[in-house]
N, C-alpha and C positions, 0 to 999 in steps of 0.2 A: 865479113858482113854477108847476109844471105839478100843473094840477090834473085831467088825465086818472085814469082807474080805472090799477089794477094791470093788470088784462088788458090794455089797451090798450098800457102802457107797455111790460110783456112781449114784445107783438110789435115794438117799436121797438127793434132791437137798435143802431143807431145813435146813437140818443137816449141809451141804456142807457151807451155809452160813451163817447159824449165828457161823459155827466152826472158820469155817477161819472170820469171823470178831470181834468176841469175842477174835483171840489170836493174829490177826493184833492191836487191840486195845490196849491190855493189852502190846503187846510191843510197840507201839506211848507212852504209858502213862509211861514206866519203863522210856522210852530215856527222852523223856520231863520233866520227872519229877528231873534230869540232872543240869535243866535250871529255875528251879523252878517255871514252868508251869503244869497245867493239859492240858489234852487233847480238853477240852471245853475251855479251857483258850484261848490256842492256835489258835482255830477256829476261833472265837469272833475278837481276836486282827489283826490275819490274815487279816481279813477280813474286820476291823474296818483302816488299813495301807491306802486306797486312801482317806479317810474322805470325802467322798459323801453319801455313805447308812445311813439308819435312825435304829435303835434301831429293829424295826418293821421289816426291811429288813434283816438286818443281822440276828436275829431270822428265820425268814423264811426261807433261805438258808441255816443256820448251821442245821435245823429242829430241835431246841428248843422251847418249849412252853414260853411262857411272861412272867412268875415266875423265871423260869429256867434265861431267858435273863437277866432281871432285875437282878437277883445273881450276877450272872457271871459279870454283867456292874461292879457291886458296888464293889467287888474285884478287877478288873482291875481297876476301878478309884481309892480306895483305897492305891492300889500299886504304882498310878501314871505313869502308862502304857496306859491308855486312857481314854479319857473327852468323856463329851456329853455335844453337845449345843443344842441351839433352831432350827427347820428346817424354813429356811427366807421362805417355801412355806406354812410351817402348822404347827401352835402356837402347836398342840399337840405334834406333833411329835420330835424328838430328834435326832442330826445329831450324830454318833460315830464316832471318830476321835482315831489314838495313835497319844500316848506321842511320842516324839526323841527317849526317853527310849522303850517305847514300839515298835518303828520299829525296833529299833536296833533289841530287843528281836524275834521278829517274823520272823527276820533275820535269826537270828540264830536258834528257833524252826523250819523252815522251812527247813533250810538242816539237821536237825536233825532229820527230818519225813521222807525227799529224802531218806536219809542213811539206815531207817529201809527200806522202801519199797524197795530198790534197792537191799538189803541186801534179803529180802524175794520173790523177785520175779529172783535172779541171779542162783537158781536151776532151771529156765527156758531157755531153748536154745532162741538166741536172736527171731527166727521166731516166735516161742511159746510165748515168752511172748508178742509180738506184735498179736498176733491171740488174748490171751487171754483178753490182755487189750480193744482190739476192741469190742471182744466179750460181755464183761461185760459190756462195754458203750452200746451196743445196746439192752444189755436187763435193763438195769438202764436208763442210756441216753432219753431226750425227744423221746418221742412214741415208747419208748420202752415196753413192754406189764411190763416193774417191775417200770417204773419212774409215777412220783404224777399225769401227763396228759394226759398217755397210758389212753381211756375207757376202766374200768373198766368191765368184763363180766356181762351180767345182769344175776340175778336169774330167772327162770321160778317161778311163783304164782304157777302153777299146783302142783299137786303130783301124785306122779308115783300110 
């Protein structure tokens, strides 16, 4: 347990978030795990419910590496939660679709994720959590200086 002062922790804006996302996680993963989901489960299928993205894509957006995807795919098809077909655009690629089974499921993992977040953000006055959620989309959120297509600062070659 960090027992630094507030002020201290305040300027640890690092600290600040992998804390809180380390123990927002670990509770998505208690609740889901409810429903006999993991949290990457969850993402994957989420996300695999309209059955247009390709294997490729939904990796990319869950930010899973190809190994990781591939897992996760062959579990969920394993379970019979969701298929992958051919993409009718490109013989490589693989279209991720869920099962009836698996929307149901993502159904239900998905208000089971609403309840924790709403659960952990209800110690915020309703303004507050409207500021903060704004807040974070704009430093996460496209061009935001923390999202994948903010540029990045360049280093100086020089040395001091």
């Amino acid at each position: 347990m960090d027992m630094r002062p507030d002020e201290e922790i305040r300027g640890d804006l690092s600290f600040l978030f992998d804390k809180g996302s380390q123990r927002l996680a670990a509770r998505v993963a208690a609740a889901l795990a409810e429903v006999g989901l993991t949290a990457r489960e969850y993402c994957v299928l989420s996300k695999a419910v309209p059955g247009h993205l390709t294997q490729g894509e939904i990796a990319e957006i869950a930010l899973l590496d190809k190994t990781t995807m591939v897992v996760t795919m062959d579990k969920l098809e394993n379970a019979g939660l969701a298929r992958r077909t051919p993409s009718p655009h490109d013989r490589r690629a693989r279209i991720v679709e869920a099962t009836s089974e698996g929307a149901e499921l993502a159904v239900k993992a998905q208000a089971i994720t609403k309840q924790v977040f709403d659960e952990v953000l209800s110690v915020l006055p309703d303004a507050l959590r409207e500021t903060f959620l704004d807040a974070m989309v704009r430093l996460v959120g496209v061009g935001g200086p923390l999202s994948d297509t903010a540029a990045a600062p360049t280093k100086s070659s020089r040395t001091v």
